[in-house]
matplotlib code that plots the C-alpha trace (Angstrom):
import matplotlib.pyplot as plt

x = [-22.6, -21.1, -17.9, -14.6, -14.3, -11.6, -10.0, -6.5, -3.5, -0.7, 1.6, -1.1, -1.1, 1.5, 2.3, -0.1, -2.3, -6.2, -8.4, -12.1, -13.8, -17.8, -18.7, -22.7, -24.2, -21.4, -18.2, -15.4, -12.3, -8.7, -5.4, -2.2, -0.5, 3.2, 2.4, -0.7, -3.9, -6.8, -10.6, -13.3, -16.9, -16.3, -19.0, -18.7, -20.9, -21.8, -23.0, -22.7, -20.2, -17.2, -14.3, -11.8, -11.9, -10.2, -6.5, -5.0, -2.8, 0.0, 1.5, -1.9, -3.5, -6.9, -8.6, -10.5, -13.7, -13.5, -17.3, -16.9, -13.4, -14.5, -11.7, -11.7, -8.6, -7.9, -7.6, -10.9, -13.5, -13.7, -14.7, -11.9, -13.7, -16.7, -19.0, -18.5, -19.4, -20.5, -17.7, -17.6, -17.7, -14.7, -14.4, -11.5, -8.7, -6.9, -3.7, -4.2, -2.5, -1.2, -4.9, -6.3, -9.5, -12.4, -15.5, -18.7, -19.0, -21.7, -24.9, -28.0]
y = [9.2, 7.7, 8.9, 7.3, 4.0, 2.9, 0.1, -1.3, 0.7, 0.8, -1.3, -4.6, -4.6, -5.4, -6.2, -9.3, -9.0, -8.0, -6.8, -6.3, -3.2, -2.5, 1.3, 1.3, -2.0, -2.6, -5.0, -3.7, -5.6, -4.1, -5.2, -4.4, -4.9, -4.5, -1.1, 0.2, -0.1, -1.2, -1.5, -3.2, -4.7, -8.0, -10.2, -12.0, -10.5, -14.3, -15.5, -12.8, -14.8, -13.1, -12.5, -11.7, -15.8, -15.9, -16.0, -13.2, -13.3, -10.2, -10.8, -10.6, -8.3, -10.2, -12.2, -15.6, -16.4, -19.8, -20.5, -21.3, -19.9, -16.5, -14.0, -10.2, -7.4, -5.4, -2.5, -1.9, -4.4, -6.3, -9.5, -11.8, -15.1, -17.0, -17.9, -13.8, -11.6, -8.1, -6.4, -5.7, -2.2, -0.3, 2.0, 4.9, 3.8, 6.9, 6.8, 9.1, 9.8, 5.6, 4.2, 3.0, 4.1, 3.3, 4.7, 3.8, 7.1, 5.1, 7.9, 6.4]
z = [-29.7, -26.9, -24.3, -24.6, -22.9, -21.1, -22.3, -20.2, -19.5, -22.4, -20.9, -20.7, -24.9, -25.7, -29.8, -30.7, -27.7, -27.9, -25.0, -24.7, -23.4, -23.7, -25.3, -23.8, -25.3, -28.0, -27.2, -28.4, -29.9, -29.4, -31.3, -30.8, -34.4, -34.3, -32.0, -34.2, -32.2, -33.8, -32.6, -34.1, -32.7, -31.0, -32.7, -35.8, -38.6, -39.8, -36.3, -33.5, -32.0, -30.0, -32.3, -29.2, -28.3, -32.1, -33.1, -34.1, -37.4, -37.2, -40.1, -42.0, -39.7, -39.4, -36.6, -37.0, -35.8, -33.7, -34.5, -38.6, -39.5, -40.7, -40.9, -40.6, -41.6, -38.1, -39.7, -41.8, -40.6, -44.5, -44.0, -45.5, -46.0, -46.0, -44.3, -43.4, -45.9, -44.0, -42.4, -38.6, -37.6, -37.0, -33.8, -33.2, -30.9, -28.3, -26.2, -23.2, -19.9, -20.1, -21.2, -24.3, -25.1, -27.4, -29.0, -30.4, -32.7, -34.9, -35.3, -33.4]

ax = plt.figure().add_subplot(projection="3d")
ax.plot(x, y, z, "-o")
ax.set_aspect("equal")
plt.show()
């Protein structure tokens, strides 16, 4: 299990923006949904490509893939459409001292 990652200070997401932080090997998508942060693995479980270059839907929660339209919920990982059917993996999100950090706490 890996150390928390630094991320970006507070104040550079802001509601509706994302950010992109790597935890050892593993790129990590952050959201900021209406003030709830939310992390999950920046690569599209349908074909590996990066979810951050997506659009993010607030009102919905979810992110599309700009490769073949694939969406995913922010909050859990569930894949929302085809072509994606597997989930992305979901990754705990800290505030501390000003920073937002992230995790890869997957065993292995």
């Amino acid at each position: 299990m890996s150390d928390w990652t630094f991320v970006c200070a507070t104040s550079e997401l802001l509601p509706g923006e994302k950010a992109v932080a790597w935890a050892d090997d593993t790129p990590i998508l952050v959201v900021n949904l209406d003030g709830e942060l939310y992390a999950v693995e920046d690569r599209c479980t349908h074909d590996e490509f990066e979810l951050s270059s997506g659009d993010v839907d607030t009102a919905e929660g979810s992110i599309t893939c700009v490769l073949h339209g694939a969406r995913f919920d922010l909050r859990d990982g569930r894949a929302l459409c085809a072509p994606a059917y597997d989930p992305v993996a979901k990754f705990p999100v800290k505030i501390e001292n000003g920073g937002v950090w992230v995790r890869d706490d997957r065993e292995g």
